[in-house]
MOPAC internal coordinates of N, CA, C and O (Angstrom, degrees):
PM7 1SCF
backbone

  N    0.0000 0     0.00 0     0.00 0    0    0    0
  C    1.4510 1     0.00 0     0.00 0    1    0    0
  C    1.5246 1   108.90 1     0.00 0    2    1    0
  O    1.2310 1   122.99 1   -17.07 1    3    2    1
  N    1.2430 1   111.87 1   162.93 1    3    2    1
  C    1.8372 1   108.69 1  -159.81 1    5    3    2
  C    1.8307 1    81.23 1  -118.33 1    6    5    3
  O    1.2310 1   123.93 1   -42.51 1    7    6    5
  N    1.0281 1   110.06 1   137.49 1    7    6    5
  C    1.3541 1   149.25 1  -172.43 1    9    7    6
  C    1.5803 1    98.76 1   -90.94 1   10    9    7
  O    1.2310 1   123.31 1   -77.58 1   11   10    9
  N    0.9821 1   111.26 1   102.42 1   11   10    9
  C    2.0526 1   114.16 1  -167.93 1   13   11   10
  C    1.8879 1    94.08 1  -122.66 1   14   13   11
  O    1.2310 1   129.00 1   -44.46 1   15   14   13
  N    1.3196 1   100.27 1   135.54 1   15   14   13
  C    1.6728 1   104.23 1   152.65 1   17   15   14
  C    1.3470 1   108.53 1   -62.76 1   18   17   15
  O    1.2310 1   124.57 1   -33.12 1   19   18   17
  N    1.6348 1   108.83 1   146.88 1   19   18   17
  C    1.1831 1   114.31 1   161.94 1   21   19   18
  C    2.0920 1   105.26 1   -73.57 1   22   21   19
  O    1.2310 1   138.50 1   -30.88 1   23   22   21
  N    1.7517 1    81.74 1   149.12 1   23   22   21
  C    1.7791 1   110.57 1  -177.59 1   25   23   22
  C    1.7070 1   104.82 1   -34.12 1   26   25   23
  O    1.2310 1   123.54 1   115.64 1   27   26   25
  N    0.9927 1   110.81 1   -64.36 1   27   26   25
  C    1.5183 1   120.01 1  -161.58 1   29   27   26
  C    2.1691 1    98.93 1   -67.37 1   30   29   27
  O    1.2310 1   117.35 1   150.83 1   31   30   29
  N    1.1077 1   122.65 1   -29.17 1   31   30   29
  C    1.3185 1   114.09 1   171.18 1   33   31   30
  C    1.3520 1   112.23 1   -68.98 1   34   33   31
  O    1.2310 1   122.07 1   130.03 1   35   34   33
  N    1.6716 1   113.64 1   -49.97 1   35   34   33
  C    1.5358 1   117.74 1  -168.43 1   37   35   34
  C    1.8338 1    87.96 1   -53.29 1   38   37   35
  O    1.2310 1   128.23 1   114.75 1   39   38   37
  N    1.2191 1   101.76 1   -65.25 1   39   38   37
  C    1.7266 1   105.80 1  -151.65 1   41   39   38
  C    1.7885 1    98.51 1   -39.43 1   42   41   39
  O    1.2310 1   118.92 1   142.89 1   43   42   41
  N    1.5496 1   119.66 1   -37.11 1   43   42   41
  C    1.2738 1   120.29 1  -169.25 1   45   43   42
  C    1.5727 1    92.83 1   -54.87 1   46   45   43
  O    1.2310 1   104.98 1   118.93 1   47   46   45
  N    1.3140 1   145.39 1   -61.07 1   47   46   45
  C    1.2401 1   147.57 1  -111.64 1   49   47   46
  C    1.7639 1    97.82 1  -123.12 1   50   49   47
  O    1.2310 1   123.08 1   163.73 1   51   50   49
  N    1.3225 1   111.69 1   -16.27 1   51   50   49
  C    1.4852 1   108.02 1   137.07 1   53   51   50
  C    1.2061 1   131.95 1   -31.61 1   54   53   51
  O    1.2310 1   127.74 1   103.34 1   55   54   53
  N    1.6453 1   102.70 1   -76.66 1   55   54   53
  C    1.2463 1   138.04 1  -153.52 1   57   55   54
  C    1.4561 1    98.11 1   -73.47 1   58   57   55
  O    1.2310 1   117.21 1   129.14 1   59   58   57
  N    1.4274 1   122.91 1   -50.86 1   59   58   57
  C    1.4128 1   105.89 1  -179.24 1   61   59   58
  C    1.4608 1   111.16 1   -75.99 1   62   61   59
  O    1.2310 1   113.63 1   154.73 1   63   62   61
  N    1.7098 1   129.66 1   -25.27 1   63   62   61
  C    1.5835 1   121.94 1   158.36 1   65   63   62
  C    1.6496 1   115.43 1   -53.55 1   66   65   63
  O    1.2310 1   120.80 1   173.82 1   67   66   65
  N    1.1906 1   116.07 1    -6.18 1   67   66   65
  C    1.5744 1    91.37 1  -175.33 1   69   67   66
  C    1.9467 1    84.12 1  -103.60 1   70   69   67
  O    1.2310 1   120.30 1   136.42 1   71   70   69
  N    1.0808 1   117.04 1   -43.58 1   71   70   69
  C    1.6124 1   112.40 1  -163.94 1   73   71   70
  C    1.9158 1    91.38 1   -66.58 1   74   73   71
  O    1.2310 1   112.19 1   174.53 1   75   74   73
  N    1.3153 1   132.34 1    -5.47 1   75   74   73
  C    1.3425 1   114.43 1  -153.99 1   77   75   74
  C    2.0477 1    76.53 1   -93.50 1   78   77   75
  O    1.2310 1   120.02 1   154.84 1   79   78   77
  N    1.5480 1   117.56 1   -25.16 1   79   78   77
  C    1.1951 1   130.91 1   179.53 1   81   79   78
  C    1.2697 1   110.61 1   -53.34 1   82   81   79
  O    1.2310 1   107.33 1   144.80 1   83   82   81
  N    1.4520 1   141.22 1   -35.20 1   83   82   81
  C    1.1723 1   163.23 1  -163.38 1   85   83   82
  C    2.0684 1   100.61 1    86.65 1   86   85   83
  O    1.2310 1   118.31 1  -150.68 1   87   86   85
  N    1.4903 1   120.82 1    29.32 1   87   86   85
  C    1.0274 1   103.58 1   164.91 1   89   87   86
  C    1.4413 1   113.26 1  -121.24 1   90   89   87
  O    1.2310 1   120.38 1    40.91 1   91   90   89
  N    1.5223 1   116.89 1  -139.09 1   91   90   89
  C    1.7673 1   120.42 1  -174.27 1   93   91   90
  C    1.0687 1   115.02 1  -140.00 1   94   93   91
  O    1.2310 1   120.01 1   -34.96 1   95   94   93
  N    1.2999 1   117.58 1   145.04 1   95   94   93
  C    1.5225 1   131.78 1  -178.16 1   97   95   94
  C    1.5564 1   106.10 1  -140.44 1   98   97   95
  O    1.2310 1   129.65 1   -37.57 1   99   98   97
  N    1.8299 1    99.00 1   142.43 1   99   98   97
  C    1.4848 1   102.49 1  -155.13 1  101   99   98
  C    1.8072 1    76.19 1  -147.32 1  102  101   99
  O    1.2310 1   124.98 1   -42.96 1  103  102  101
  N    1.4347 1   108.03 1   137.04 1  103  102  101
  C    1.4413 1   115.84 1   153.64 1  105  103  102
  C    1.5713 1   115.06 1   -87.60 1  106  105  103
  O    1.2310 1   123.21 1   -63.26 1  107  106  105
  N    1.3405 1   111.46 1   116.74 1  107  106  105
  C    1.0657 1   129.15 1   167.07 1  109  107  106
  C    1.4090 1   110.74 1   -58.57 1  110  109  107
  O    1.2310 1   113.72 1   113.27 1  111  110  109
  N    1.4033 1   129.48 1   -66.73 1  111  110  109
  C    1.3260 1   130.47 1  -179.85 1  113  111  110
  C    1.3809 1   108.80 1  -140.23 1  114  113  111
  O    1.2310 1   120.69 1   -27.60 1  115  114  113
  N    1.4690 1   116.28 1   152.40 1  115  114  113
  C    1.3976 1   113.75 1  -139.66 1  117  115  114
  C    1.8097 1    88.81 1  -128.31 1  118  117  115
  O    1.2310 1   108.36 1   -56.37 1  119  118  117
  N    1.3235 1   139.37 1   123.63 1  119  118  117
  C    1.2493 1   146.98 1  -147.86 1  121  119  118
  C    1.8340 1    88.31 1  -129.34 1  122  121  119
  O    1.2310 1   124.92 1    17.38 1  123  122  121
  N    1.6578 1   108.16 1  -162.62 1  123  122  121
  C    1.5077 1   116.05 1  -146.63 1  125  123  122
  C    1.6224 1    85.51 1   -91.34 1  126  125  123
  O    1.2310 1   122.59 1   -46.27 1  127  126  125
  N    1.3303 1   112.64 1   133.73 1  127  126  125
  C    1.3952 1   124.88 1  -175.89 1  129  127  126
  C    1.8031 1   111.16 1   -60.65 1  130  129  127
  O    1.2310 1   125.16 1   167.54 1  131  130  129
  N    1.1777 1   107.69 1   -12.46 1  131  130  129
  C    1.9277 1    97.04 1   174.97 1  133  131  130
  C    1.7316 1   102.85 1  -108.14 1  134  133  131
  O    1.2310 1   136.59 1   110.61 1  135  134  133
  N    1.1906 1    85.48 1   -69.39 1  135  134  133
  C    2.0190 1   106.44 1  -168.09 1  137  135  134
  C    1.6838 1   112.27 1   -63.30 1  138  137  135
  O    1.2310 1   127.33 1   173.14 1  139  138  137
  N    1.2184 1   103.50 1    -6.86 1  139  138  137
  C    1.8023 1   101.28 1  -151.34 1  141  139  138
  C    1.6433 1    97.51 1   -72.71 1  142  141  139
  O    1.2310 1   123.19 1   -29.96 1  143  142  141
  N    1.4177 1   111.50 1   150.04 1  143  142  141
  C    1.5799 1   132.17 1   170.39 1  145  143  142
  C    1.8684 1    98.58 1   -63.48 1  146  145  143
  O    1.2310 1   134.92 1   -55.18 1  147  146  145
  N    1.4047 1    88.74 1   124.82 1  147  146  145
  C    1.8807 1    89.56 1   160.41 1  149  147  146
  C    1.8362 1   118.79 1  -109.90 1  150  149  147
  O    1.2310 1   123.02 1   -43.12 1  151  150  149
  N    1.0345 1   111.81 1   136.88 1  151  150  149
  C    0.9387 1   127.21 1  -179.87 1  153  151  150
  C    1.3043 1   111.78 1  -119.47 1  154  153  151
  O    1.2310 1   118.91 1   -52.30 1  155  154  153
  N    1.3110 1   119.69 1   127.70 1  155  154  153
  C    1.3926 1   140.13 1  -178.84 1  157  155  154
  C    1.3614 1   130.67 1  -123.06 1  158  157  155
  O    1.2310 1   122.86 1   -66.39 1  159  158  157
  N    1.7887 1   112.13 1   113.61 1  159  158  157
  C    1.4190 1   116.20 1  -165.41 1  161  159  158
  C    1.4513 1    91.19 1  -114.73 1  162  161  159
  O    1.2310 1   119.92 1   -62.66 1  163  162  161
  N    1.7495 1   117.76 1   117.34 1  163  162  161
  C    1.2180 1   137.73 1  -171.53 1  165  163  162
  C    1.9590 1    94.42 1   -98.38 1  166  165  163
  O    1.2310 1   122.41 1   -28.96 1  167  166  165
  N    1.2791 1   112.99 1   151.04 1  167  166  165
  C    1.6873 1   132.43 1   171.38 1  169  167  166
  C    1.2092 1   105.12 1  -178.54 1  170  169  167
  O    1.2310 1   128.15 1   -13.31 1  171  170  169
  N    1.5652 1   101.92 1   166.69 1  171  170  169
  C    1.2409 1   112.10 1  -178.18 1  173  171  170
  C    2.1199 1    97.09 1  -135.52 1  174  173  171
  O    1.2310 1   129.82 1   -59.67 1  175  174  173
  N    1.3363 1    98.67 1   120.33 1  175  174  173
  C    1.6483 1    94.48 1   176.92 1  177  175  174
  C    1.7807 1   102.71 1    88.21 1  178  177  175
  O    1.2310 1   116.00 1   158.44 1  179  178  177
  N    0.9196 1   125.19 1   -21.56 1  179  178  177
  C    1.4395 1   135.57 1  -166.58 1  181  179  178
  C    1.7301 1   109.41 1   104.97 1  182  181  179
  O    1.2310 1   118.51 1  -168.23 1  183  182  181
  N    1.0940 1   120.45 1    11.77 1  183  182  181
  C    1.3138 1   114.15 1  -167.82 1  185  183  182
  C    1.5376 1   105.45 1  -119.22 1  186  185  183
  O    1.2310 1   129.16 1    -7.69 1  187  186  185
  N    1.5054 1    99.96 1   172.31 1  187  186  185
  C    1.7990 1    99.40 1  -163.16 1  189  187  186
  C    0.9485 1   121.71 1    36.99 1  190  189  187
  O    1.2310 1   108.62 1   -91.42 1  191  190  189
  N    1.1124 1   138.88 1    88.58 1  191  190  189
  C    1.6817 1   138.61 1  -175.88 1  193  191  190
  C    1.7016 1   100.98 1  -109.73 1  194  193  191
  O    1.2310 1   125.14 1   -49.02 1  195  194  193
  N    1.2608 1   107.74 1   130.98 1  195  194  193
  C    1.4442 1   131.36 1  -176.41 1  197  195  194
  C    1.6372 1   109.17 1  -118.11 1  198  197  195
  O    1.2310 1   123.27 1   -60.63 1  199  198  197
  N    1.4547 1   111.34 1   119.37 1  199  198  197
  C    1.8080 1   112.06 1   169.57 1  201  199  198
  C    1.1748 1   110.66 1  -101.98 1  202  201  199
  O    1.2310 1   118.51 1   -42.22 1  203  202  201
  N    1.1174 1   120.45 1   137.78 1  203  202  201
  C    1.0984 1   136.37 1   171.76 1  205  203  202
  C    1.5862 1   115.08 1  -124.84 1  206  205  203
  O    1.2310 1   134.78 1   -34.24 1  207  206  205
  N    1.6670 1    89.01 1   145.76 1  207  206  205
  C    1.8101 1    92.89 1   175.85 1  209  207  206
  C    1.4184 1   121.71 1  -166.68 1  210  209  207
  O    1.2310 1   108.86 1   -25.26 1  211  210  209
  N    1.0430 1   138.45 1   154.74 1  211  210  209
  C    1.7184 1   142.75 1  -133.38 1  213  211  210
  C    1.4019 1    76.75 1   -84.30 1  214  213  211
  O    1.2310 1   129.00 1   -38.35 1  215  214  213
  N    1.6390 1   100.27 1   141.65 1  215  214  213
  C    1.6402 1   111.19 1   175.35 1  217  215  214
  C    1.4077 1    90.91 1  -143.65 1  218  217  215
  O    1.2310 1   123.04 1   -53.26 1  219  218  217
  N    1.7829 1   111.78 1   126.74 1  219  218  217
  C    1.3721 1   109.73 1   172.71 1  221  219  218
  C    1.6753 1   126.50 1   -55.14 1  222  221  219
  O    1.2310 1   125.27 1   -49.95 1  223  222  221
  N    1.4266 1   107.49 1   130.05 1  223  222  221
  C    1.6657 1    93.36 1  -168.00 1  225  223  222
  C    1.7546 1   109.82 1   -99.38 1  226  225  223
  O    1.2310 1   119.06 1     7.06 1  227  226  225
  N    1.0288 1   119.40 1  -172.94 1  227  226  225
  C    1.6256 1   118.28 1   171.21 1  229  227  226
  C    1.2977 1   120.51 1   -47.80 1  230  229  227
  O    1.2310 1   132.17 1   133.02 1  231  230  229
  N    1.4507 1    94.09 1   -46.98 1  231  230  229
  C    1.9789 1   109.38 1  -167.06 1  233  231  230
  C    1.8623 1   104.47 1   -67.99 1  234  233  231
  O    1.2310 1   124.79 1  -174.77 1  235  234  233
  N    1.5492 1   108.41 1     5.23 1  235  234  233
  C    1.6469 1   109.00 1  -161.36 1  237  235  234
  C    1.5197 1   123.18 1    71.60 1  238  237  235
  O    1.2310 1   113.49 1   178.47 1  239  238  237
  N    1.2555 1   129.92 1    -1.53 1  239  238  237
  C    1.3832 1   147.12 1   171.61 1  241  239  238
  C    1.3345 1   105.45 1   -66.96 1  242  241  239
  O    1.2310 1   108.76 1   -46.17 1  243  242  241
  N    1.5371 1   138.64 1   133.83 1  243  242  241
  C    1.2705 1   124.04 1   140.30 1  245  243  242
  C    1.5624 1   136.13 1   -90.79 1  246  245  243
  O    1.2310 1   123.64 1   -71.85 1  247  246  245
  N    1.4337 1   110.62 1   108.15 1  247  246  245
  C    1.9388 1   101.12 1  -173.28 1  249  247  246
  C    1.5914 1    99.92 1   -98.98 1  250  249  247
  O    1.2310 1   140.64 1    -2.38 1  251  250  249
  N    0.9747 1    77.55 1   177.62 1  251  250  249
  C    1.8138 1   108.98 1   176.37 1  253  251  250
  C    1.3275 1   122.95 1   -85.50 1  254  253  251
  O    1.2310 1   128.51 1   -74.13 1  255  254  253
  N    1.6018 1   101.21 1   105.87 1  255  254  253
  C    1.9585 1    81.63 1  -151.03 1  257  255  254
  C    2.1534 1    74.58 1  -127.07 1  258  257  255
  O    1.2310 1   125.58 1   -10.14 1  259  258  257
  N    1.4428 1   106.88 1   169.86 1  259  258  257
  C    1.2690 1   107.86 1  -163.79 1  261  259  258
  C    1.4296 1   108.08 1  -104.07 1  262  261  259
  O    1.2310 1   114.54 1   -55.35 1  263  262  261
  N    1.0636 1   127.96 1   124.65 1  263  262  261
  C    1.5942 1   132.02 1  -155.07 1  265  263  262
  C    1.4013 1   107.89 1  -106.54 1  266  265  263
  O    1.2310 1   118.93 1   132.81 1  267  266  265
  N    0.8929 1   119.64 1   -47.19 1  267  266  265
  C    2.0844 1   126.74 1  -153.02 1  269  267  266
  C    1.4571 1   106.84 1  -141.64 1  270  269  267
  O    1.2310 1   117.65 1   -54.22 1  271  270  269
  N    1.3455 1   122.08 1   125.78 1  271  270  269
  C    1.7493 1   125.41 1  -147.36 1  273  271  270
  C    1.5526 1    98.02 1  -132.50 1  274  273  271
  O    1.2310 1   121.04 1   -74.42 1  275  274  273
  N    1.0388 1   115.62 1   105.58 1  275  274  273
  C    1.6695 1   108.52 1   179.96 1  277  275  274
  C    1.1740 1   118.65 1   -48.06 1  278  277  275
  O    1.2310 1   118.85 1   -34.76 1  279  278  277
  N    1.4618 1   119.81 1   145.24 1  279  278  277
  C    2.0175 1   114.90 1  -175.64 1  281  279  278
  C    2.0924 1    77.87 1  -116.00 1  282  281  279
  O    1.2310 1   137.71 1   -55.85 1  283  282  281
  N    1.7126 1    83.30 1   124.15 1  283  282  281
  C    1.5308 1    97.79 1   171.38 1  285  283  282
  C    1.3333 1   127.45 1   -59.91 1  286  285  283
  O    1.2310 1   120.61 1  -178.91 1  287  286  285
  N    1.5288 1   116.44 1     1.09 1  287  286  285
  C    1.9343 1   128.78 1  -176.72 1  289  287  286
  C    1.4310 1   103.54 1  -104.01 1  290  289  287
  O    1.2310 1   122.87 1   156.42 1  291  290  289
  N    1.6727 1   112.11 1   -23.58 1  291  290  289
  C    1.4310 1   128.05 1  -145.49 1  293  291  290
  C    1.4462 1   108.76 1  -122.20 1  294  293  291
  O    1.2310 1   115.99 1   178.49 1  295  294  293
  N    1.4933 1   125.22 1    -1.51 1  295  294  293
  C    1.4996 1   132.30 1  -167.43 1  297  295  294
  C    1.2772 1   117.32 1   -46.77 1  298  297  295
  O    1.2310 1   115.12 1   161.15 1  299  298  297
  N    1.1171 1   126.87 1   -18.85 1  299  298  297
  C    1.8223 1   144.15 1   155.36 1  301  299  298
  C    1.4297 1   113.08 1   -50.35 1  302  301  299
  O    1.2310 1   125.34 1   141.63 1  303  302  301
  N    1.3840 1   107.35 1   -38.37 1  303  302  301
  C    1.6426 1   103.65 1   167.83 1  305  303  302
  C    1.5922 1   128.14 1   -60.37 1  306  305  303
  O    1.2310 1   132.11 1   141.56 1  307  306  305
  N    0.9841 1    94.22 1   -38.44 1  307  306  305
  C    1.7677 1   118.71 1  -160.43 1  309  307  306
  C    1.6040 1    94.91 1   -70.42 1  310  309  307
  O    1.2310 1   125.46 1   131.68 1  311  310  309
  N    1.5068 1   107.12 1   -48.32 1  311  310  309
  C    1.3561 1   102.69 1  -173.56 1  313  311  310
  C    1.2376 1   119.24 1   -85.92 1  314  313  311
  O    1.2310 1   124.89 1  -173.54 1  315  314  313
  N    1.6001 1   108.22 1     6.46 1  315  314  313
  C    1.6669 1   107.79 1   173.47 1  317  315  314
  C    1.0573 1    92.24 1  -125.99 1  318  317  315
  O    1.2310 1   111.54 1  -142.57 1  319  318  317
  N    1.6920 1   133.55 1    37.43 1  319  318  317
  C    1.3302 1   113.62 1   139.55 1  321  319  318
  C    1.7406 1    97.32 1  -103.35 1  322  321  319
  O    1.2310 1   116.36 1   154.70 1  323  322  321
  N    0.9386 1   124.53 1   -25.30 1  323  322  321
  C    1.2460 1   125.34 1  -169.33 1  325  323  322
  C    1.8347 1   101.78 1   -71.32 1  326  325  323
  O    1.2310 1   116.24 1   147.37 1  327  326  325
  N    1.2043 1   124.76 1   -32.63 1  327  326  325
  C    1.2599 1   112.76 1   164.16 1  329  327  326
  C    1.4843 1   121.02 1  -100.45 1  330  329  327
  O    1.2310 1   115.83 1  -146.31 1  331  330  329
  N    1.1032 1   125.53 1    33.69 1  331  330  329
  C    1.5205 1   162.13 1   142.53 1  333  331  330
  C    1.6741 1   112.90 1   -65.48 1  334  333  331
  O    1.2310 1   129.48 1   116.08 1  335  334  333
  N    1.5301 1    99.33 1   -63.92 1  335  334  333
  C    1.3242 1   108.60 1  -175.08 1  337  335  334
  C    1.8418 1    99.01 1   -71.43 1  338  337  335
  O    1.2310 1   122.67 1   124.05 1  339  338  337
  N    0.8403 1   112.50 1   -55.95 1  339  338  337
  C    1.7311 1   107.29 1   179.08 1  341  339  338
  C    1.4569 1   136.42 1   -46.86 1  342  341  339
  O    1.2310 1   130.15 1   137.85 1  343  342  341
  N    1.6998 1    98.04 1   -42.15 1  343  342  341
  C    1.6176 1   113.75 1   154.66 1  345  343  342
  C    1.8600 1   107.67 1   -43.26 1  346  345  343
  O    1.2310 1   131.47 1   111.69 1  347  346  345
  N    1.3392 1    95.46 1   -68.31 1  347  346  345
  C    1.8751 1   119.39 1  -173.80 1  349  347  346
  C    1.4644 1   102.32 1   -25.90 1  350  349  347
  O    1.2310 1   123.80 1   122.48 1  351  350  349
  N    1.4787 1   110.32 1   -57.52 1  351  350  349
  C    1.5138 1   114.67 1   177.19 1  353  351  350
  C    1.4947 1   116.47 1  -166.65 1  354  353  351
  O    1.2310 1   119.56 1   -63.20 1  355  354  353
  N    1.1734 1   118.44 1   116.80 1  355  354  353
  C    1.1295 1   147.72 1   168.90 1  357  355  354
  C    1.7097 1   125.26 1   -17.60 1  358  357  355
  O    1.2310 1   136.51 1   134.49 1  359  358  357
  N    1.3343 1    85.64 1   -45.51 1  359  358  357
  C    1.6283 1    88.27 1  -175.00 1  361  359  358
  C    1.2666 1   120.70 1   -89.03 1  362  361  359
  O    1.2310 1   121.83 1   179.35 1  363  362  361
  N    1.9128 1   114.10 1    -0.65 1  363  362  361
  C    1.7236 1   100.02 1   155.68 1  365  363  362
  C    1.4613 1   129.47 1   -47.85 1  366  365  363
  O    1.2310 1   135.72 1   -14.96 1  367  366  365
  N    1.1933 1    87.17 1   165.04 1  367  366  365
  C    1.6342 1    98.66 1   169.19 1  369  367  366
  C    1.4397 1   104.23 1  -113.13 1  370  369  367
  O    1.2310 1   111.23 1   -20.10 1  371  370  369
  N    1.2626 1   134.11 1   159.90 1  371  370  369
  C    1.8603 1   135.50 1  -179.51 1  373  371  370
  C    1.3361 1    78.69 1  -142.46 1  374  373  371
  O    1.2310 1   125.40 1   -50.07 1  375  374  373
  N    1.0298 1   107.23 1   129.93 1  375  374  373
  C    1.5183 1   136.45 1  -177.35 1  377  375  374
  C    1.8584 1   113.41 1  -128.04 1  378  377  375
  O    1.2310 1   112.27 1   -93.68 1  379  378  377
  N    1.4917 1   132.20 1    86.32 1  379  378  377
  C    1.2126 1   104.12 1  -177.63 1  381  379  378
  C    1.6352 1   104.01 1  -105.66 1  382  381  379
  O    1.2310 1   125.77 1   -36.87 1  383  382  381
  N    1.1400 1   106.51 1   143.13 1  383  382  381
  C    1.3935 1   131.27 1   178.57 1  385  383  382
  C    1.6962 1   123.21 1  -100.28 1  386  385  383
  O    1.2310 1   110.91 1   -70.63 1  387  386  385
  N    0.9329 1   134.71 1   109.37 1  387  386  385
  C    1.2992 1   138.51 1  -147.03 1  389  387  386
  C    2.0078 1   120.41 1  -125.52 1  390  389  387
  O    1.2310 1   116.80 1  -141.96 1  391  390  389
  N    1.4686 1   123.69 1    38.04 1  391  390  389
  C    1.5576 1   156.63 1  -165.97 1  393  391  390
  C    1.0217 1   111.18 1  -101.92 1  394  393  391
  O    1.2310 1   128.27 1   -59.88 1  395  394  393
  N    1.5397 1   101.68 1   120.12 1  395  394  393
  C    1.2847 1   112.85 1   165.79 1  397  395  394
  C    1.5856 1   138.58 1   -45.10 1  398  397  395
  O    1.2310 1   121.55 1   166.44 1  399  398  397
  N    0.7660 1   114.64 1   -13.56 1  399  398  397
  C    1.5092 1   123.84 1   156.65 1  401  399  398
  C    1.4644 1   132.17 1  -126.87 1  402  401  399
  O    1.2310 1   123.95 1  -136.15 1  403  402  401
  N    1.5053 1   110.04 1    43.85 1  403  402  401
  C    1.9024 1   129.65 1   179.29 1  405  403  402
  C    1.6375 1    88.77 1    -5.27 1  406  405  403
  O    1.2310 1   116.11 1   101.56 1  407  406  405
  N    1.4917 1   124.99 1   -78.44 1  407  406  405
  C    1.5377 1   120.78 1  -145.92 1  409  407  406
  C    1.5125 1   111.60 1   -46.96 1  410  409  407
  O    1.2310 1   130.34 1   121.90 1  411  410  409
  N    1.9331 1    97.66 1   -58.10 1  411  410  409
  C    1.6593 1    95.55 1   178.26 1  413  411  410
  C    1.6981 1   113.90 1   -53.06 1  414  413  411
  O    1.2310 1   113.13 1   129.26 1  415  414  413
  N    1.3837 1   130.58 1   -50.74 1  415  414  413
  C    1.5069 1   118.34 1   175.86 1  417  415  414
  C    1.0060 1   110.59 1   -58.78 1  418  417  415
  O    1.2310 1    80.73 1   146.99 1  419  418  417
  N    1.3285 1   173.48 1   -33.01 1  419  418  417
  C    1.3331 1   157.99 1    76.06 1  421  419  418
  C    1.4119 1   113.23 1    58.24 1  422  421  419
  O    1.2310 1   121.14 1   114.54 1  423  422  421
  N    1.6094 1   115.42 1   -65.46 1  423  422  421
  C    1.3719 1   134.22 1  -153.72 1  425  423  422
  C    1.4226 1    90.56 1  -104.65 1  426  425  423
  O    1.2310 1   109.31 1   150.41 1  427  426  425
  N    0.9020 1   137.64 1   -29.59 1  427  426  425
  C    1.4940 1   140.14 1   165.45 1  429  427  426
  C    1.2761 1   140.15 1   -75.60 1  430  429  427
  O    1.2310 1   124.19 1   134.41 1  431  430  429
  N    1.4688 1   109.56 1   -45.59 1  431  430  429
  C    1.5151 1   111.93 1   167.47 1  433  431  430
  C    1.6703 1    97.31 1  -112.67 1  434  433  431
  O    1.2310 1   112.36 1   126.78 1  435  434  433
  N    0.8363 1   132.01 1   -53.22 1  435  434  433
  C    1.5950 1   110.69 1  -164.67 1  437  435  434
  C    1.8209 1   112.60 1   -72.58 1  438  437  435
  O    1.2310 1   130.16 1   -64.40 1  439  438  437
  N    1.4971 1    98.01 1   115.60 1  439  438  437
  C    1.2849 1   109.06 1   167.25 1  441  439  438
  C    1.2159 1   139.96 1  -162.65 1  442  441  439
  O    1.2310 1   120.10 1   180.00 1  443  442  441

């Protein structure tokens, strides 16, 4: 069995990796403080926003792989899938992260 932090620690240790970045992280919606799904919407400036979220892989591991890509004409979508996903179930977490370099925090903390 894989040994997971509870939700509400990871989300802490986000939040201080993106501010340790010199940027900001804000929970959008706040899910079940141990078990809850995190979901992570990476940008830089408010723009291009990328979600990402643990997808079981072959090896039985779950990573953080990037699912739903904002269309810059269409940014109304993105945010009504993201409160789509919250309706869906409750106990996510929406985590947006806001760093000048999304890929490296990405490659750094989510794993």
């Amino acid at each position: 069995m894989d040994a997971r932090l509870p939700a509400h620690i990871e989300i802490t240790g986000l939040i201080r990796a993106a501010e340790a970045e010199g940027g900001t992280a804000m929970v959008l919606s706040k899910g079940e403080k141990d078990a809850g799904t995190i979901l992570v919407v990476t940008m830089y400036r408010g723009e291009n926003a990328t979600l990402y979220e643990r997808m079981p892989q072959l090896d039985g591991s779950r990573s953080f792989v990037a699912t739903k890509f904002q269309d810059t004409e269409k940014r109304y979508e993105f945010t009504e899938y993201l409160e789509r996903r919250g309706a869906q179930d409750p106990d996510n977490w929406i985590l947006e992260v806001d760093v000048a370099d999304p890929e490296r925090f990405v490659a750094s903390n989510l794993h």
